[in-house]
C-alpha positions in Angstrom: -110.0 -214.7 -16.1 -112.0 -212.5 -18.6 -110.3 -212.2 -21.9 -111.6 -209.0 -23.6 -110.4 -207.3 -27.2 -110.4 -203.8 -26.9 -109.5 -201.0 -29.4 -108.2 -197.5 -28.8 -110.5 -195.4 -27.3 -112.7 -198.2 -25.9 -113.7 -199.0 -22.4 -115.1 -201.8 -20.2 -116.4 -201.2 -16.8 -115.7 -202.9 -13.8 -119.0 -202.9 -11.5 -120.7 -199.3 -11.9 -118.0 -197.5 -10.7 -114.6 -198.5 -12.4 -113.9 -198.0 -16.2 -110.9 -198.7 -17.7 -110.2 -197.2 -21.4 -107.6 -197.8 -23.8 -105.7 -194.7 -24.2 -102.7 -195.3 -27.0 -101.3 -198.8 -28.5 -97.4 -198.6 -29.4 -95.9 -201.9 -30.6 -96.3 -203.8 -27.7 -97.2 -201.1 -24.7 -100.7 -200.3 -24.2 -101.2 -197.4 -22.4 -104.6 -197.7 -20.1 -106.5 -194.8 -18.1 -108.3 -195.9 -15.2 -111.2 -194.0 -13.4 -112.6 -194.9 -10.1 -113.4 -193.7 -6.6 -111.1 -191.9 -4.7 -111.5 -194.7 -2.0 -110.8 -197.9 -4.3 -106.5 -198.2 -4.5 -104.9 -199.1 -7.4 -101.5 -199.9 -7.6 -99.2 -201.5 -10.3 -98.6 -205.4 -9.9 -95.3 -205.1 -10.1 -95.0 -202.1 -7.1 -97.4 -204.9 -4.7 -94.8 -207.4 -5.7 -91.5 -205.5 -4.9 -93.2 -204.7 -1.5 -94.1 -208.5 -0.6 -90.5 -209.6 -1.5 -89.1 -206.9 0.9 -91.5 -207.8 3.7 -89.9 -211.2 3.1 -86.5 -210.2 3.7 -86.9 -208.1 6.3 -89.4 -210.8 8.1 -86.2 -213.4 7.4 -83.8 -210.5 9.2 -81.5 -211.8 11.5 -82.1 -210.6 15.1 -78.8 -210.8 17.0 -77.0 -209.5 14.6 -79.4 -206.4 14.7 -79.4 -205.8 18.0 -75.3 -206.1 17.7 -74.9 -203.2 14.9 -77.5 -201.3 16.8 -74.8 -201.4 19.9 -72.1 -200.4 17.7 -74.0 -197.2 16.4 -75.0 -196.5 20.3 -71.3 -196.8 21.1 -70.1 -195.0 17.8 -72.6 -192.4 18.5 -71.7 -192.1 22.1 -75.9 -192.6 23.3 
Protein backbone atom coordinates (compact mmCIF):
# COMPACT_ATOMS: atom_id res chain seq x y z
CA UNK A 1 0.00 0.00 0.00
CA UNK A 2 1.04 3.65 -0.96
CA UNK A 3 0.96 5.98 1.99
CA UNK A 4 0.61 9.53 0.61
CA UNK A 5 0.17 13.02 2.79
CA UNK A 6 -1.94 15.17 1.04
CA UNK A 7 -3.32 18.75 1.82
CA UNK A 8 -6.53 20.46 0.74
CA UNK A 9 -6.68 21.15 -2.60
CA UNK A 10 -4.02 18.66 -3.68
CA UNK A 11 -4.25 15.72 -5.96
CA UNK A 12 -2.40 12.48 -6.89
CA UNK A 13 -3.20 10.67 -10.03
CA UNK A 14 -3.88 7.22 -10.52
CA UNK A 15 -2.37 6.05 -14.08
CA UNK A 16 -3.13 9.05 -16.60
CA UNK A 17 -6.53 8.95 -16.32
CA UNK A 18 -7.70 8.99 -12.56
CA UNK A 19 -7.07 11.95 -10.15
CA UNK A 20 -8.18 12.01 -6.89
CA UNK A 21 -8.17 15.61 -4.94
CA UNK A 22 -8.67 16.57 -1.56
CA UNK A 23 -11.73 18.61 -1.42
CA UNK A 24 -12.40 19.75 2.53
CA UNK A 25 -10.77 18.24 5.96
CA UNK A 26 -13.30 18.40 9.04
CA UNK A 27 -11.97 16.77 12.25
CA UNK A 28 -11.65 13.51 11.15
CA UNK A 29 -13.77 13.26 7.54
CA UNK A 30 -12.04 14.04 4.54
CA UNK A 31 -14.04 14.74 1.85
CA UNK A 32 -12.30 13.52 -1.66
CA UNK A 33 -13.40 14.29 -5.40
CA UNK A 34 -12.69 11.74 -7.82
CA UNK A 35 -12.45 12.18 -11.64
CA UNK A 36 -12.16 9.42 -14.14
CA UNK A 37 -13.66 7.81 -17.14
CA UNK A 38 -17.09 7.31 -17.51
CA UNK A 39 -16.19 3.48 -18.04
CA UNK A 40 -13.97 2.92 -14.88
CA UNK A 41 -16.75 2.18 -11.70
CA UNK A 42 -16.20 3.38 -8.48
CA UNK A 43 -18.06 2.43 -5.65
CA UNK A 44 -17.76 2.95 -1.83
CA UNK A 45 -16.02 -0.03 0.12
CA UNK A 46 -18.47 -0.20 2.34
CA UNK A 47 -21.57 -0.46 -0.51
CA UNK A 48 -19.14 -3.64 -2.29
CA UNK A 49 -19.20 -5.04 1.21
CA UNK A 50 -22.95 -4.92 2.14
CA UNK A 51 -23.51 -6.52 -1.33
CA UNK A 52 -21.00 -9.61 -0.74
CA UNK A 53 -22.57 -10.26 2.69
CA UNK A 54 -26.06 -10.46 1.09
CA UNK A 55 -24.90 -12.70 -1.78
CA UNK A 56 -23.81 -14.80 1.21
CA UNK A 57 -27.04 -15.10 2.80
CA UNK A 58 -29.04 -15.47 0.10
CA UNK A 59 -26.32 -18.19 -1.50
CA UNK A 60 -26.86 -19.96 2.30
CA UNK A 61 -30.91 -19.68 1.62
CA UNK A 62 -32.67 -22.61 2.45
CA UNK A 63 -34.37 -24.26 -0.58
CA UNK A 64 -37.34 -26.34 0.67
CA UNK A 65 -38.42 -23.98 2.69
CA UNK A 66 -38.62 -21.58 -0.38
CA UNK A 67 -40.25 -23.59 -2.50
CA UNK A 68 -42.85 -24.23 0.62
CA UNK A 69 -43.72 -20.38 1.14
CA UNK A 70 -43.77 -20.01 -2.65
CA UNK A 71 -46.79 -22.74 -2.40
CA UNK A 72 -48.53 -20.92 0.22
CA UNK A 73 -48.55 -17.55 -1.81
CA UNK A 74 -49.69 -19.74 -5.02
CA UNK A 75 -52.51 -21.12 -2.82
CA UNK A 76 -53.16 -17.71 -0.93
CA UNK A 77 -53.12 -16.01 -4.20
CA UNK A 78 -55.31 -18.62 -5.73
CA UNK A 79 -52.48 -19.08 -9.11
Amino acid sequence: MLVLTRKLGQNILIGEKISVKVLRIDSNKVQLGVSAPQSIAIYRQEIIDNIKDFNRLANKTDHARLKEAARFFKQLLGV
